[in-house]
C-alpha positions, -999 to 999 in steps of 0.1 A, spaced: 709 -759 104 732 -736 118 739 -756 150 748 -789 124 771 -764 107 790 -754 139 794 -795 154 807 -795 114 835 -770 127 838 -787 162 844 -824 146 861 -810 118 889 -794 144 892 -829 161 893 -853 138 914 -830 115 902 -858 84 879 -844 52 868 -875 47 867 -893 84 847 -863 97 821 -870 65 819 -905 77 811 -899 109 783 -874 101 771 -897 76 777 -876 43 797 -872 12 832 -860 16 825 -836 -16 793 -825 3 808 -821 36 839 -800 23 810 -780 -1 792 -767 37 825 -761 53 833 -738 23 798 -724 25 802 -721 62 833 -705 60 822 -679 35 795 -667 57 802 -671 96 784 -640 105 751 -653 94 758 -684 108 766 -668 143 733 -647 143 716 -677 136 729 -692 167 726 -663 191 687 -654 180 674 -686 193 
């Protein structure tokens, strides 16, 4: 899960669209801006997750 949430970031950055970027990975925008909030709130946890595989 964390690896989706950081190509979230990644696509997010280049596309620079809400809504485009939730198209393109095939979700809500409402649920796509929800994990980028959640994302944002915690990027510590989310780094750990990446680094401890």
């Amino acid at each position: 899960m964390a690896i989706k949430w950081l190509e979230d970031f990644i696509t997010l950055s280049r596309v620079q669209s809400f809504s485009r970027v939730a198209e393109e990975r095939h979700v809500t925008q409402s649920a796509f801006s929800r994990r980028i909030r959640k994302t944002a709130e915690r990027p510590f946890v989310i780094f750990s997750k990446v680094v401890h595989r």
